[in-house]
C-alpha positions as CSV (number, residue, x, y, z in Angstrom):
1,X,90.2,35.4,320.9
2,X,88.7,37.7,323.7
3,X,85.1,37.4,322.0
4,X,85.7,33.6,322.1
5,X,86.7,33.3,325.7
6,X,83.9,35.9,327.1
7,X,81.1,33.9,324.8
8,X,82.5,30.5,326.7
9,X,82.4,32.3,330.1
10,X,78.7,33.5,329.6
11,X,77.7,30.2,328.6
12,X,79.5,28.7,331.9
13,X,77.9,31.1,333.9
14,X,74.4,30.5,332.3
15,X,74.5,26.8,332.3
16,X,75.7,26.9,336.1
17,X,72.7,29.4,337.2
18,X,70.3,27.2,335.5
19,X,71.8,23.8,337.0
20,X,71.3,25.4,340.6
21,X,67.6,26.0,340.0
22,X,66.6,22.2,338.7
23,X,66.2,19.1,340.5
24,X,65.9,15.4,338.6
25,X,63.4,13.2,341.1
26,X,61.8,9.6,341.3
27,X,59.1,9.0,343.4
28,X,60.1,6.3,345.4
29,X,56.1,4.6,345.9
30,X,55.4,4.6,341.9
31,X,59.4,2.5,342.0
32,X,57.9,0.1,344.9
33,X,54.6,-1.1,342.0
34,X,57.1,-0.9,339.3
35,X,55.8,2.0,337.3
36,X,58.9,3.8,335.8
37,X,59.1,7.5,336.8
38,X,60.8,10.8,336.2
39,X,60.6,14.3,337.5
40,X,62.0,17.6,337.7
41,X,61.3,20.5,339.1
42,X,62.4,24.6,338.0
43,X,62.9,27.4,340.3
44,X,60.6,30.5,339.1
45,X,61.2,32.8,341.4
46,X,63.1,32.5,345.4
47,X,59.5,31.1,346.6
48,X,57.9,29.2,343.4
49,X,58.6,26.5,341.4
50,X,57.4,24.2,338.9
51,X,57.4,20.5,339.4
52,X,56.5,18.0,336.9
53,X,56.4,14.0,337.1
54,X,55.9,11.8,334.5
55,X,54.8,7.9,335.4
56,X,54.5,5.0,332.7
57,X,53.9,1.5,333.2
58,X,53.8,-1.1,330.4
59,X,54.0,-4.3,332.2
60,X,51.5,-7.2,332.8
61,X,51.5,-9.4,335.4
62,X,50.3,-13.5,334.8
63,X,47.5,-14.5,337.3
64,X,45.6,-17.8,337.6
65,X,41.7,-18.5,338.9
66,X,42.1,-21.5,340.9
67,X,39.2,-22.9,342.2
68,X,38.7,-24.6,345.8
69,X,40.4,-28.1,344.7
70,X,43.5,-25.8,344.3
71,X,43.0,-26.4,340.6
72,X,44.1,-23.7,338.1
73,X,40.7,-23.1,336.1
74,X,42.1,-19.7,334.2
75,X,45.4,-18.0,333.5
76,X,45.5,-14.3,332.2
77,X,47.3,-11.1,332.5
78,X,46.7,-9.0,334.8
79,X,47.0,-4.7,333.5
80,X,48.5,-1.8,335.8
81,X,49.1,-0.4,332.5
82,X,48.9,3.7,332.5
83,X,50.5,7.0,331.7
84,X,50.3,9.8,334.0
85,X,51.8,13.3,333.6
86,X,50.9,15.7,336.9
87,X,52.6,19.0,336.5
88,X,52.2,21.5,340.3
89,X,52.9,24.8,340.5
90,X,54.4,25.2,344.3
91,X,54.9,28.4,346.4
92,X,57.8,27.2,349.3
93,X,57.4,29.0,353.0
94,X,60.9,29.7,353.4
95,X,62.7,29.6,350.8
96,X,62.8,27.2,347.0
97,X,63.6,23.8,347.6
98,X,63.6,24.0,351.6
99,X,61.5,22.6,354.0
100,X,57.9,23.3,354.3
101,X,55.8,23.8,350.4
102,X,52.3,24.0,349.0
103,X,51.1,23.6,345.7
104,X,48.4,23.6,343.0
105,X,48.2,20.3,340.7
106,X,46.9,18.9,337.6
107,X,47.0,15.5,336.2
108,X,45.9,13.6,333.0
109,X,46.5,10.1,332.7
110,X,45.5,6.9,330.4
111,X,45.2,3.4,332.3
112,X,43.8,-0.2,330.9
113,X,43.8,-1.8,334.7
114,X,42.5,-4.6,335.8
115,X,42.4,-8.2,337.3
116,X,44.9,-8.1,339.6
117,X,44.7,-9.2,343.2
118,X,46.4,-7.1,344.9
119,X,44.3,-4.1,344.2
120,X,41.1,-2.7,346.2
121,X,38.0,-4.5,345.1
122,X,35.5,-2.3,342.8
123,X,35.7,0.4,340.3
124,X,32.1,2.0,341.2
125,X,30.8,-1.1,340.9
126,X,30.0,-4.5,342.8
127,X,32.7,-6.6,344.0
128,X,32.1,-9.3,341.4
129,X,32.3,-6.3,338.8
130,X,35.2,-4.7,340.3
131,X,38.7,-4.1,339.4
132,X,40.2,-7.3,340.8
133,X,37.7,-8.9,338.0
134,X,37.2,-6.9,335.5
135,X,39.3,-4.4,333.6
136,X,39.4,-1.1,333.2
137,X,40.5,1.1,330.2
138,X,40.0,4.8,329.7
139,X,41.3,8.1,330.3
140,X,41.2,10.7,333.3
141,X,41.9,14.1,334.3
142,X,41.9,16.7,337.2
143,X,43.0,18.5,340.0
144,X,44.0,19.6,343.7
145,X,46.1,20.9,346.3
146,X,48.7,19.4,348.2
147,X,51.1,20.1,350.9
148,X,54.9,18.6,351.3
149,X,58.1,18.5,352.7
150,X,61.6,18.9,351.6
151,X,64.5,17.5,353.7
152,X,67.9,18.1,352.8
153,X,70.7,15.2,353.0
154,X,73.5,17.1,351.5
155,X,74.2,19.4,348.9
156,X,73.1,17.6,345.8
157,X,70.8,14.8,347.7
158,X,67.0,15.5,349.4
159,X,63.6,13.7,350.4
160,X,60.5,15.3,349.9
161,X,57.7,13.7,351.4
162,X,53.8,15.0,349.3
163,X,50.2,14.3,349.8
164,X,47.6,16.0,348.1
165,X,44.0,16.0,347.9
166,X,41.4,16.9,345.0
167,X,39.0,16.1,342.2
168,X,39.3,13.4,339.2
169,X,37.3,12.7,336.2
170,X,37.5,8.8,335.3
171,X,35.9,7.9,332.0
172,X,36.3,4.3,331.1
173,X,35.4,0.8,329.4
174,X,34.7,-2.5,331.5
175,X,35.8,-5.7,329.8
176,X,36.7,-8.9,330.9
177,X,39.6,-10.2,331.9
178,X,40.8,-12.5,329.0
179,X,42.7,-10.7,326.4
180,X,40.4,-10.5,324.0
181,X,37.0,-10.3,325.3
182,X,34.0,-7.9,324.3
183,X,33.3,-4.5,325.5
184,X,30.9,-4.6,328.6
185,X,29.7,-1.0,329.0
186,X,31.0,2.0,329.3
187,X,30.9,4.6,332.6
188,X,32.4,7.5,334.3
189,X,32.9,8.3,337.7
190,X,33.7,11.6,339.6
191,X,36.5,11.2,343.0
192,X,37.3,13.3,345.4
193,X,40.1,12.0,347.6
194,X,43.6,11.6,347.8
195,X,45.2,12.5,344.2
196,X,48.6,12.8,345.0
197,X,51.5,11.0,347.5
198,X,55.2,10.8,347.2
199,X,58.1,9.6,349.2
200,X,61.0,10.9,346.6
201,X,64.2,11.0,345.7
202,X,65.5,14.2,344.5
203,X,69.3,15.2,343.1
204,X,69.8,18.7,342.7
205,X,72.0,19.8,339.3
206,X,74.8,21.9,340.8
């Protein structure tokens, strides 16, 4: 019986140190364009941890060419389709999940994108040929480095605000809009810019 009860206590005790060093997070920008997001985060050390989000968006959204009569000429479905996994490994000034953090990020993601209004015109390419008229499927993958800030709300309950900066390889396929139309061409691009931004919720496991 005393074997029994000292096995349950060290599993207590372990399942308790580990809750205090993990956090659950959404990223409260991917929320706002309806992408469906989930992260967590692992203490390594007093000073380092490991942070990984995972985005995924499946949904299309109905658009319509209307021409200057204010007649509908063409309906379609507009893509933010993609799936992005970014894991960062962050070193934290003070102390882990407190106040000021840096950190060293990767990301991979897979996106079909395209013909949607609301997004920047081009892709790399004209403005006729860009993304708010063409789409966009492919793959990507990169890096960078990025600097953030953790406020604490209560026990359990943060913010953290993130923006990071680095290097993306895009290799994609241009079609046209309509559902089923032919392959274009195919093209890759290299950015350098802004790779990472969050304004997130975080719930510590206590």
């Amino acid at each position: 019986m005393k074997k029994w009860i000292f096995m349950i206590g060290a599993g207590l005790l372990s399942i308790s140190g580990f809750c205090q060093n993990v956090a659950l997070k959404s990223n409260l920008l991917f929320d706002a364009t309806t992408t469906i997001n989930l992260g967590f985060e692992y203490a390594l050390s007093d000073k380092l941890t490991l942070d990984v989000g995972i985005n995924y968006n499946p949904w299309v959204f109905p658009q319509k060419k209307i021409d200057v009569a204010g007649k509908v000429i063409e309906e379609y479905d507009g893509k933010f389709k993609h799936f992005m996994v970014q894991p960062e490994l962050r070193w934290w000034m003070c102390e882990k999940f407190s106040r000021h953090f840096v950190g060293i990020h990767a990301h991979y993601l897979n996106y079909n994108v395209g013909g949607l209004s609301f997004l920047p015109a081009g892709w790399g390419d004209h403005h006729e040929d860009g993304i708010q008229n063409k789409r966009f499927e492919g793959w990507g993958g990169g890096t960078g480095v990025s600097y953030g800030y953790h406020w604490l709300l209560s026990n359990r309950f943060s913010l953290e605000f993130t923006l990071g900066f680095g290097y993306t390889y895009l290799k994609y396929s241009k079609y046209n809009c309509d559902k089923c139309s032919q392959e274009l061409s195919k093209s890759a691009m290299h950015y350098l810019g802004p790779t990472k931004a969050g304004i997130t919720a975080v719930f510590m496991l206590k």
